[in-house]
PDB file of N, CA, C and O in Angstrom:
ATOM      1  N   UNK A   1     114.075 259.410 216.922  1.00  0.00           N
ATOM      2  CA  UNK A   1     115.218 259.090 216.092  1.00  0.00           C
ATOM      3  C   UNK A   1     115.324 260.135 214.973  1.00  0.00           C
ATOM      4  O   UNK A   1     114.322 260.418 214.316  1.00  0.00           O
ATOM      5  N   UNK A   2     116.432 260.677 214.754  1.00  0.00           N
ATOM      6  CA  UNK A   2     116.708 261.951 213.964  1.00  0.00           C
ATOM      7  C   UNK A   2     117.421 261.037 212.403  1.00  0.00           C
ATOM      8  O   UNK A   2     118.266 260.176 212.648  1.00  0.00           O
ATOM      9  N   UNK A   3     117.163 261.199 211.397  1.00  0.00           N
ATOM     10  CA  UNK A   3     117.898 260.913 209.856  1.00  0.00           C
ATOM     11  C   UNK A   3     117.961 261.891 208.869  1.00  0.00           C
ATOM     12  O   UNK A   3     117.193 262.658 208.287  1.00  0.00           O
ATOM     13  N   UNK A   4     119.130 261.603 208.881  1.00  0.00           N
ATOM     14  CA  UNK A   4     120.182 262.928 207.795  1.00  0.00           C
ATOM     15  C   UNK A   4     119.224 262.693 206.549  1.00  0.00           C
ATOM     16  O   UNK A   4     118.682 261.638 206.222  1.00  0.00           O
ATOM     17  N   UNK A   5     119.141 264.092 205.858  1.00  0.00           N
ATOM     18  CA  UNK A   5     119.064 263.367 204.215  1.00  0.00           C
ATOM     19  C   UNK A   5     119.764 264.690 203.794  1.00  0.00           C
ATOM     20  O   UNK A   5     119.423 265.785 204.242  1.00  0.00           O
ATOM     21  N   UNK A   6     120.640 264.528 203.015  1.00  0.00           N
ATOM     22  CA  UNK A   6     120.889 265.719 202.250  1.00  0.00           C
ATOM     23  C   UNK A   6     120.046 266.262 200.920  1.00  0.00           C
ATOM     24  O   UNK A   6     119.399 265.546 200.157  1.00  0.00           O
ATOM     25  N   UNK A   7     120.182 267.437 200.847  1.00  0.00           N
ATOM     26  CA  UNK A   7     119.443 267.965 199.570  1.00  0.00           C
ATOM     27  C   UNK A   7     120.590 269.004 199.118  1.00  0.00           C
ATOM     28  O   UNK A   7     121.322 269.709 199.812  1.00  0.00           O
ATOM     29  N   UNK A   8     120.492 268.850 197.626  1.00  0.00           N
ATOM     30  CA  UNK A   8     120.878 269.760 197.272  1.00  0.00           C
ATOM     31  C   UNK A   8     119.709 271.309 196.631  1.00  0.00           C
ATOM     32  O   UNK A   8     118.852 271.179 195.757  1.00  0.00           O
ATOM     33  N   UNK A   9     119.995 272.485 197.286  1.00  0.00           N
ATOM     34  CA  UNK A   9     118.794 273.099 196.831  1.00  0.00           C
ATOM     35  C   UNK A   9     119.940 274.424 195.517  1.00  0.00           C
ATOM     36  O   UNK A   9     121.074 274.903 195.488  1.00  0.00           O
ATOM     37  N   UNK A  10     119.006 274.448 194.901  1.00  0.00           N
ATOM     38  CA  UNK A  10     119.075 275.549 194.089  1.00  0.00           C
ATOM     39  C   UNK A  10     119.672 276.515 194.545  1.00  0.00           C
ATOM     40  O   UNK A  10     119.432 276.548 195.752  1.00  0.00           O
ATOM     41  N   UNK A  11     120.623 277.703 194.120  1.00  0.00           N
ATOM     42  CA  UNK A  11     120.890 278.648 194.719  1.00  0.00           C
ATOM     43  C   UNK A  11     120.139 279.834 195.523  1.00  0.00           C
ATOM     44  O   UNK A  11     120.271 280.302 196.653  1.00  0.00           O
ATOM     45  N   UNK A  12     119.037 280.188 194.099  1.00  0.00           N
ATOM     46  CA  UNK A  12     118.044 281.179 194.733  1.00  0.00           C
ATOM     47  C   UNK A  12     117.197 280.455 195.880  1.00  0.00           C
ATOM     48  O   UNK A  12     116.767 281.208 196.754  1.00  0.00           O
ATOM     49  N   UNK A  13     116.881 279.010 196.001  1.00  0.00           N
ATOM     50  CA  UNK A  13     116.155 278.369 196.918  1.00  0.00           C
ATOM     51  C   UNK A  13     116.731 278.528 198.436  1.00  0.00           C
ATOM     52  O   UNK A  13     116.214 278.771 199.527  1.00  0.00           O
ATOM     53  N   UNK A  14     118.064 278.272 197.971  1.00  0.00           N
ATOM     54  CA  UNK A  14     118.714 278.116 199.630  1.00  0.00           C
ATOM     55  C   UNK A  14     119.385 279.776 200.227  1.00  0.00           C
ATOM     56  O   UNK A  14     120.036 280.017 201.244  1.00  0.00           O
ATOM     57  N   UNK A  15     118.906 280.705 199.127  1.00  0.00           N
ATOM     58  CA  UNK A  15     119.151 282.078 199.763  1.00  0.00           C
ATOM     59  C   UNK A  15     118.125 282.430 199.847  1.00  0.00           C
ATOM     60  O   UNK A  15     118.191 283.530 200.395  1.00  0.00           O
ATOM     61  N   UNK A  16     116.682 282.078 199.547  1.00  0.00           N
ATOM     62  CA  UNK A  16     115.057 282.152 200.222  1.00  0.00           C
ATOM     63  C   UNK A  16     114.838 281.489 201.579  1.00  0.00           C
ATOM     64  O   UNK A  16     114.228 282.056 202.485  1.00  0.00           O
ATOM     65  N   UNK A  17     115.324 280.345 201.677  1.00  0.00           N
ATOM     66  CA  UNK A  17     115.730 280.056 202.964  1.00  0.00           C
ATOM     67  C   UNK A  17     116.724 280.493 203.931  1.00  0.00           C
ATOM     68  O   UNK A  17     116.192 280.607 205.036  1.00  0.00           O
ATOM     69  N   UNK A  18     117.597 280.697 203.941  1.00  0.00           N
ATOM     70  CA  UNK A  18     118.433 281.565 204.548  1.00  0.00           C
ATOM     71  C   UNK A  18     117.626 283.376 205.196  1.00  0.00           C
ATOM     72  O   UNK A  18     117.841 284.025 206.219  1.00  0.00           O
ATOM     73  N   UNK A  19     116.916 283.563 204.281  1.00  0.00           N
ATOM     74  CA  UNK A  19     116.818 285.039 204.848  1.00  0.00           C
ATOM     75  C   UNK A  19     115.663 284.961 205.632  1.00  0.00           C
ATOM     76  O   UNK A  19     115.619 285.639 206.659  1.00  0.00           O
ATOM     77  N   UNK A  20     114.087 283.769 205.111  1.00  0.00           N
ATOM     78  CA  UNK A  20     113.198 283.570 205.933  1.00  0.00           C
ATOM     79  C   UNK A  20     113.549 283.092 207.018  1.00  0.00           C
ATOM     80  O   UNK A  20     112.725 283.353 207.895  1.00  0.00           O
ATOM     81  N   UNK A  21     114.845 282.202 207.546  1.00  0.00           N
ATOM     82  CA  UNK A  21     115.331 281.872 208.668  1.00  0.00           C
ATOM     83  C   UNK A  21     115.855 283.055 209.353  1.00  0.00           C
ATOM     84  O   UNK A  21     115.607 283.130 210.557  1.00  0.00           O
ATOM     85  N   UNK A  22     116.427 283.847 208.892  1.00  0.00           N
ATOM     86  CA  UNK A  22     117.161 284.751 209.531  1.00  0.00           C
ATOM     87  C   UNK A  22     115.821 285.953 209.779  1.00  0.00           C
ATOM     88  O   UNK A  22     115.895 286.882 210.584  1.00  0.00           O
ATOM     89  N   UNK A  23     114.955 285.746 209.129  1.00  0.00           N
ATOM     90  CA  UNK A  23     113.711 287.292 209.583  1.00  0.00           C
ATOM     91  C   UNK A  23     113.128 286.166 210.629  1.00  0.00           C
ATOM     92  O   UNK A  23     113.362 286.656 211.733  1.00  0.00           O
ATOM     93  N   UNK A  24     112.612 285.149 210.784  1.00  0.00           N
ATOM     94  CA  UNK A  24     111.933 284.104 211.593  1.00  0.00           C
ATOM     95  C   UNK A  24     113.467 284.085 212.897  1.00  0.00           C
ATOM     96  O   UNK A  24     113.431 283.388 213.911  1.00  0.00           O
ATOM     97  N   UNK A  25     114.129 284.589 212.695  1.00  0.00           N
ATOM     98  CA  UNK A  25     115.437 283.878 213.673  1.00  0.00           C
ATOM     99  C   UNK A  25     115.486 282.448 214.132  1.00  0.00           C
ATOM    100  O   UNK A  25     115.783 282.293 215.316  1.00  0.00           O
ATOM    101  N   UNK A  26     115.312 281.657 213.603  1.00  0.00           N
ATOM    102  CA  UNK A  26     115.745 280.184 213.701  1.00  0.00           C
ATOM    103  C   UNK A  26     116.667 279.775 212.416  1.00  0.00           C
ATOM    104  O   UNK A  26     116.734 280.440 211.381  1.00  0.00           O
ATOM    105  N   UNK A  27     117.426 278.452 212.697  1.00  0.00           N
ATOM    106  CA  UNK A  27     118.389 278.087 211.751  1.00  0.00           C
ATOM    107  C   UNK A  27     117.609 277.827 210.672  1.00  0.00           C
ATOM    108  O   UNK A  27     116.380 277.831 210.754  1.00  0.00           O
ATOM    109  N   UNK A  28     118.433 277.513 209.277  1.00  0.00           N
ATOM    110  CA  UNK A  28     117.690 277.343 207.800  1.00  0.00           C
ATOM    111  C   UNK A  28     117.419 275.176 208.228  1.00  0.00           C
ATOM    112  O   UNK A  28     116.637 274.519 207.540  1.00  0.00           O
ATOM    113  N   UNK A  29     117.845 274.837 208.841  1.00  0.00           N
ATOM    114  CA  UNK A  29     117.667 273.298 209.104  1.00  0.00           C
ATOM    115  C   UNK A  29     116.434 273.532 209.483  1.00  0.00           C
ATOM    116  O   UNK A  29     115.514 273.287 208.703  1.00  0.00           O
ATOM    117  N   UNK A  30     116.158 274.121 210.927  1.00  0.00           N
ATOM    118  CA  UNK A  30     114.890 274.230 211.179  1.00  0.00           C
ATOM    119  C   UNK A  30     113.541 274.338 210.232  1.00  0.00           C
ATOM    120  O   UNK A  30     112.647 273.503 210.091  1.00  0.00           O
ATOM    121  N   UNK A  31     113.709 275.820 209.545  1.00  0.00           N
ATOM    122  CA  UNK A  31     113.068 275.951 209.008  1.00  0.00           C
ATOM    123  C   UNK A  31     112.493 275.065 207.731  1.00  0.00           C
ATOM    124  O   UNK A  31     111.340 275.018 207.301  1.00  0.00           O
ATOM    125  N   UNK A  32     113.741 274.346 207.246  1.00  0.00           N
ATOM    126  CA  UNK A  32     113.417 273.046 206.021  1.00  0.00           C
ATOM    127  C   UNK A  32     112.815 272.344 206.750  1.00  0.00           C
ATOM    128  O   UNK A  32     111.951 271.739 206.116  1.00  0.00           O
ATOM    129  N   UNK A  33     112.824 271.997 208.229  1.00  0.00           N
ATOM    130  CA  UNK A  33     112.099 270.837 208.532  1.00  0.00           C
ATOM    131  C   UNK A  33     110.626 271.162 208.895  1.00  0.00           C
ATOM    132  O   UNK A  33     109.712 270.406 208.563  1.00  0.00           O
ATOM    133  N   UNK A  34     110.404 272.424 209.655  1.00  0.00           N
ATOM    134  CA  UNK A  34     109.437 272.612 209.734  1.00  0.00           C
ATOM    135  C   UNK A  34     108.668 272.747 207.934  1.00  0.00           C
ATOM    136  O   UNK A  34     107.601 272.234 207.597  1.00  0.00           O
ATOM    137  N   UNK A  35     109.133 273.163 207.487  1.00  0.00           N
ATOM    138  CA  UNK A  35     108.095 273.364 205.877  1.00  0.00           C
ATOM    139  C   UNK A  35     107.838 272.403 205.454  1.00  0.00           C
ATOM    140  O   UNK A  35     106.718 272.393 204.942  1.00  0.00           O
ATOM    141  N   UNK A  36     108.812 270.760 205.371  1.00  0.00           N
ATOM    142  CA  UNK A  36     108.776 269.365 204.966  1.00  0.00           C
ATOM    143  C   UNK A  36     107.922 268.595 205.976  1.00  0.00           C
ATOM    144  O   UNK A  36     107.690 267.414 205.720  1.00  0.00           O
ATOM    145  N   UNK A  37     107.475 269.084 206.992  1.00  0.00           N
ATOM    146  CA  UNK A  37     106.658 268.456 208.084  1.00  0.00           C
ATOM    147  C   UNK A  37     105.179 268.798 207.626  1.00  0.00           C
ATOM    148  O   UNK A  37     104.289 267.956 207.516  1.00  0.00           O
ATOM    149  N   UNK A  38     105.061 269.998 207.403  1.00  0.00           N
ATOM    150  CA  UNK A  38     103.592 270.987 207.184  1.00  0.00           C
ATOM    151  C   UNK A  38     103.654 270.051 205.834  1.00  0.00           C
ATOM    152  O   UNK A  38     103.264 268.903 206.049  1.00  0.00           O
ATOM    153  N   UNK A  39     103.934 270.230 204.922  1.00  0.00           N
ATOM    154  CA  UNK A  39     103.259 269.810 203.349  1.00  0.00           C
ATOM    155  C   UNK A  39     103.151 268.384 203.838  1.00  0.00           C
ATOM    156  O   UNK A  39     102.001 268.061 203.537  1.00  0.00           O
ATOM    157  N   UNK A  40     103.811 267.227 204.507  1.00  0.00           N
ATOM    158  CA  UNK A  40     103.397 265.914 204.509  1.00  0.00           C
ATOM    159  C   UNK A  40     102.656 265.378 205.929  1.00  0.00           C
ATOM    160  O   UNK A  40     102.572 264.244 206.401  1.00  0.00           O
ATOM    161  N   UNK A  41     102.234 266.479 206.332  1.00  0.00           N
ATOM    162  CA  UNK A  41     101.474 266.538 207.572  1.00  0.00           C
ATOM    163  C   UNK A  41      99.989 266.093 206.953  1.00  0.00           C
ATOM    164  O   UNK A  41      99.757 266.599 205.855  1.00  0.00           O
ATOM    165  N   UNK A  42      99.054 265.312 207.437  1.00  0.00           N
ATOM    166  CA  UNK A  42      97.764 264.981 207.263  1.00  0.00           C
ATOM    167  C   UNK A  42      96.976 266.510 207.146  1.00  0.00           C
ATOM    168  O   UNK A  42      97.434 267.444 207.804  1.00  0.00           O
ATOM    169  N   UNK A  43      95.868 266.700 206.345  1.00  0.00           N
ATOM    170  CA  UNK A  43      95.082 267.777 206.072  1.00  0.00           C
ATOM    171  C   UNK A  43      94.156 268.387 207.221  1.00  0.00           C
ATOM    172  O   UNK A  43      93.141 267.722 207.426  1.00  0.00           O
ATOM    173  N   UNK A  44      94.300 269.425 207.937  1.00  0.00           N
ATOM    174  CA  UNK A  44      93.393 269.419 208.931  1.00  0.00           C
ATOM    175  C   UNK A  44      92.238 269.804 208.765  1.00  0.00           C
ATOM    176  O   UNK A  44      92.114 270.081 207.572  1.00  0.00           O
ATOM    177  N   UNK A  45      90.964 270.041 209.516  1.00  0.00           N
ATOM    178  CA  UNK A  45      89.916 270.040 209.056  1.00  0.00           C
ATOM    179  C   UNK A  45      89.926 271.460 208.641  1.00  0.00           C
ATOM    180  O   UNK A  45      90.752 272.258 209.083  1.00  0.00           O
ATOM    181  N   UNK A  46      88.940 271.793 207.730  1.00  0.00           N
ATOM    182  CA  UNK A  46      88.778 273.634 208.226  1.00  0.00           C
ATOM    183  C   UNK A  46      87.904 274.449 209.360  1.00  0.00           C
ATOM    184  O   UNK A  46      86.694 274.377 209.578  1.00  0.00           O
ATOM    185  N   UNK A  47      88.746 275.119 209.906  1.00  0.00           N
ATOM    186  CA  UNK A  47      88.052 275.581 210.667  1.00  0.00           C
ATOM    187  C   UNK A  47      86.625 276.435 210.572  1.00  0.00           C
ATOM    188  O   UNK A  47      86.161 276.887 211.619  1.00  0.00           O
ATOM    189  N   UNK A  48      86.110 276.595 209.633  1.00  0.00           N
ATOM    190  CA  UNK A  48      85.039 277.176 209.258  1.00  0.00           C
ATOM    191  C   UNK A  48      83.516 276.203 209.188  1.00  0.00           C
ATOM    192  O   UNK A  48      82.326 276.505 209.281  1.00  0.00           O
ATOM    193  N   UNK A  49      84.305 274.831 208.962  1.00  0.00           N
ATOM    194  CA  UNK A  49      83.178 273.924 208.768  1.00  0.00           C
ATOM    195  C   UNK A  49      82.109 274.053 210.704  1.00  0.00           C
ATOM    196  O   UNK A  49      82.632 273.849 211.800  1.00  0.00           O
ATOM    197  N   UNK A  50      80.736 274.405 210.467  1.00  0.00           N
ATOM    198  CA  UNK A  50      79.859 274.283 211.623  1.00  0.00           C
ATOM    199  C   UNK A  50      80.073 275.356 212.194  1.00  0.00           C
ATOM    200  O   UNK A  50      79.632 275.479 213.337  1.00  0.00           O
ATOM    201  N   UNK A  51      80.792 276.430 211.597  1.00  0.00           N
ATOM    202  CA  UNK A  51      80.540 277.086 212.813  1.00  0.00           C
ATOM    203  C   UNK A  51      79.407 278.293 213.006  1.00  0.00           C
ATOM    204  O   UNK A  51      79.251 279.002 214.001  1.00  0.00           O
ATOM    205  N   UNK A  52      78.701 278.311 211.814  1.00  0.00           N
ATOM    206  CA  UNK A  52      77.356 278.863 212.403  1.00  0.00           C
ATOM    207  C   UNK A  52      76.252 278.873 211.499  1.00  0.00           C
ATOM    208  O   UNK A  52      76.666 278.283 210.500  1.00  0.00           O
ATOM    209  N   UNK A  53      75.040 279.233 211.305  1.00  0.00           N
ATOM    210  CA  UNK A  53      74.112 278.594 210.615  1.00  0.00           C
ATOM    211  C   UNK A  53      74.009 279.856 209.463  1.00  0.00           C
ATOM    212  O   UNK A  53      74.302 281.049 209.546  1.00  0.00           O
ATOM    213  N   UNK A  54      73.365 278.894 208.172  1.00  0.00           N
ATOM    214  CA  UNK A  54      73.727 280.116 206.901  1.00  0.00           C
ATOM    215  C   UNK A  54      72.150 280.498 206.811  1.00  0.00           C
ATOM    216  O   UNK A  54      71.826 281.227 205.874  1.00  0.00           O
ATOM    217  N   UNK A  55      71.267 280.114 207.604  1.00  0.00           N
ATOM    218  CA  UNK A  55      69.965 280.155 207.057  1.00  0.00           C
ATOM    219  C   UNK A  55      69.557 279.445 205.419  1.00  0.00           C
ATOM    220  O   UNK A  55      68.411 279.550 204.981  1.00  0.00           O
ATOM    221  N   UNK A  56      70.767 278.665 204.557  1.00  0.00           N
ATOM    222  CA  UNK A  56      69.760 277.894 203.348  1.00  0.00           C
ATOM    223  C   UNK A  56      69.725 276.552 204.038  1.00  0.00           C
ATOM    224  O   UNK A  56      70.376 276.086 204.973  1.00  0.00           O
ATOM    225  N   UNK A  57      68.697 276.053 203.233  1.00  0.00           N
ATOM    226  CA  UNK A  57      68.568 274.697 203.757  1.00  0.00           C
ATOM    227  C   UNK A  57      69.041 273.871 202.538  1.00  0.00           C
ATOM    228  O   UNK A  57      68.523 272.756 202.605  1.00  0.00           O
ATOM    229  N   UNK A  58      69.895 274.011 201.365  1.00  0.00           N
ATOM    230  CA  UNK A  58      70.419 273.401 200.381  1.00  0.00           C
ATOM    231  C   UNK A  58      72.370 273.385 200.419  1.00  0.00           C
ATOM    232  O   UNK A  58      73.206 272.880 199.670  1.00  0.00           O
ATOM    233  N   UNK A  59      72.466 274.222 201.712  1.00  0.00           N
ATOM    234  CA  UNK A  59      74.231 274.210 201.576  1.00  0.00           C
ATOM    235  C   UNK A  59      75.099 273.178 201.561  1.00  0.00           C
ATOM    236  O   UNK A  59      76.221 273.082 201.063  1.00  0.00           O
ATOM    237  N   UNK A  60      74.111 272.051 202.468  1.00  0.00           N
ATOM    238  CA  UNK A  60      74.960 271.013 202.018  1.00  0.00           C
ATOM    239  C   UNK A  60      75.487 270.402 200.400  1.00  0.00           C
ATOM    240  O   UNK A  60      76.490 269.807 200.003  1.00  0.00           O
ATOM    241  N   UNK A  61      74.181 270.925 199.736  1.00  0.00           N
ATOM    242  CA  UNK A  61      74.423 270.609 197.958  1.00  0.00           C
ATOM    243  C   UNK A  61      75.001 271.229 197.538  1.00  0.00           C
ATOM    244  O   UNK A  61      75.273 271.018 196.356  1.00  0.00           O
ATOM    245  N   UNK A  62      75.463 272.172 198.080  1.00  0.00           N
ATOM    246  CA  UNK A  62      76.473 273.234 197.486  1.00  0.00           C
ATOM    247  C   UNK A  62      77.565 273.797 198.419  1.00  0.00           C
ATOM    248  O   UNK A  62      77.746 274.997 198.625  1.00  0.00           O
ATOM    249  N   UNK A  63      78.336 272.687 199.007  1.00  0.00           N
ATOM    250  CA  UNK A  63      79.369 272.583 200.003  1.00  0.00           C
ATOM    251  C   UNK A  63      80.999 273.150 199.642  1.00  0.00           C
ATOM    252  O   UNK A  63      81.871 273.725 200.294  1.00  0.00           O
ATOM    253  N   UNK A  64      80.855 272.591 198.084  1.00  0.00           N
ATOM    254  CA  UNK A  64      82.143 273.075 197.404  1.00  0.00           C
ATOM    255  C   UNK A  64      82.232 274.355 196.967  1.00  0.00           C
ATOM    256  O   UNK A  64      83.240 275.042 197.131  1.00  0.00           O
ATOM    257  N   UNK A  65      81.021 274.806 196.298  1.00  0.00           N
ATOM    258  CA  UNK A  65      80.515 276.358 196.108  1.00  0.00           C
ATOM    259  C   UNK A  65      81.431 277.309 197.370  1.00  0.00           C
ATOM    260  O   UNK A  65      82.505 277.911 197.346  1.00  0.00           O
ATOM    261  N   UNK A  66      80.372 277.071 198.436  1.00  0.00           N
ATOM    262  CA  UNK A  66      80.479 277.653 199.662  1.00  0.00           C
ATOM    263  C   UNK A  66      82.003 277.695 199.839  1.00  0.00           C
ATOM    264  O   UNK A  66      82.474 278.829 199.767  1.00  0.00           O
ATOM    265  N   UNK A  67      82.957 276.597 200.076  1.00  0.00           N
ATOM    266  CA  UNK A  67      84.159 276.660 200.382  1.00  0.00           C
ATOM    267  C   UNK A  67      84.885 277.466 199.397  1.00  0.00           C
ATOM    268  O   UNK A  67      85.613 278.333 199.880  1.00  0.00           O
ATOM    269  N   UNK A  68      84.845 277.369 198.142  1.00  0.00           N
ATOM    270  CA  UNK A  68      85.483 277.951 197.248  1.00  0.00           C
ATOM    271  C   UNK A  68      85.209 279.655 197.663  1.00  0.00           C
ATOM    272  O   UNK A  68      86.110 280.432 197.981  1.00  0.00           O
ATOM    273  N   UNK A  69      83.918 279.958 197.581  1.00  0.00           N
ATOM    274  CA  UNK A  69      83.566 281.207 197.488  1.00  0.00           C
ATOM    275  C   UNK A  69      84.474 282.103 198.888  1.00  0.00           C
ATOM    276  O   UNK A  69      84.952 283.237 198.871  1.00  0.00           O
ATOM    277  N   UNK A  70      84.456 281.007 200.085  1.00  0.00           N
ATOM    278  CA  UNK A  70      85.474 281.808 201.121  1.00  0.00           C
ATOM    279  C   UNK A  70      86.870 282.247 200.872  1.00  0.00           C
ATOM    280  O   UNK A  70      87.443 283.320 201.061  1.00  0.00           O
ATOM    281  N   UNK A  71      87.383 280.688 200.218  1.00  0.00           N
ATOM    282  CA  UNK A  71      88.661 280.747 200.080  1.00  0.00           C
ATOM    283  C   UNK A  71      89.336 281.502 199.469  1.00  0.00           C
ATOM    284  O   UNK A  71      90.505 281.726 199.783  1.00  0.00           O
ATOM    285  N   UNK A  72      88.644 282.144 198.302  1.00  0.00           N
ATOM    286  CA  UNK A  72      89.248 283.447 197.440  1.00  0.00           C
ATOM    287  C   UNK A  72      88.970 285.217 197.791  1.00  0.00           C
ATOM    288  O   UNK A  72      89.386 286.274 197.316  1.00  0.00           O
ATOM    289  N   UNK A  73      88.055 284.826 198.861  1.00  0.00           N
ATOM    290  CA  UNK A  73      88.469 286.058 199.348  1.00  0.00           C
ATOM    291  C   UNK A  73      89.196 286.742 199.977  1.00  0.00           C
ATOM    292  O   UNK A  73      89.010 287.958 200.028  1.00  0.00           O
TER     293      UNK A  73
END
């Protein structure tokens, strides 16, 4: 089942959309829906979690460390 909602977007907003639709070649509908799907889409896991051994035996205590330290690079 498909439901309308209108938005009104900003000018510079809906000519940021417009041109990422037009370099992506799909319509600017599309593209609002796909971007409004992704942000209220459930969090997926990261793909980094397990995938191979760090040699410490304390990483689990320092899980947020670790993630942070990837993510900004």
């Amino acid at each position: 089942m498909v439901t309308q909602l209108h938005v009104d977007l900003p000018p510079e907003v809906s000519e940021r959309v417009a041109d990422e639709a037009a370099r992506r070649g799909v319509a600017p509908d599309e593209l609002v829906i796909e971007v409004v799907a992704q942000r209220f889409s459930p969090p997926r896991p990261l793909g980094i979690v397990g995938l191979g051994a760090s040699g410490r035996s304390d990483i689990s205590e320092h899980v947020d460390e670790e993630i942070a330290s990837i993510l900004v690079r």
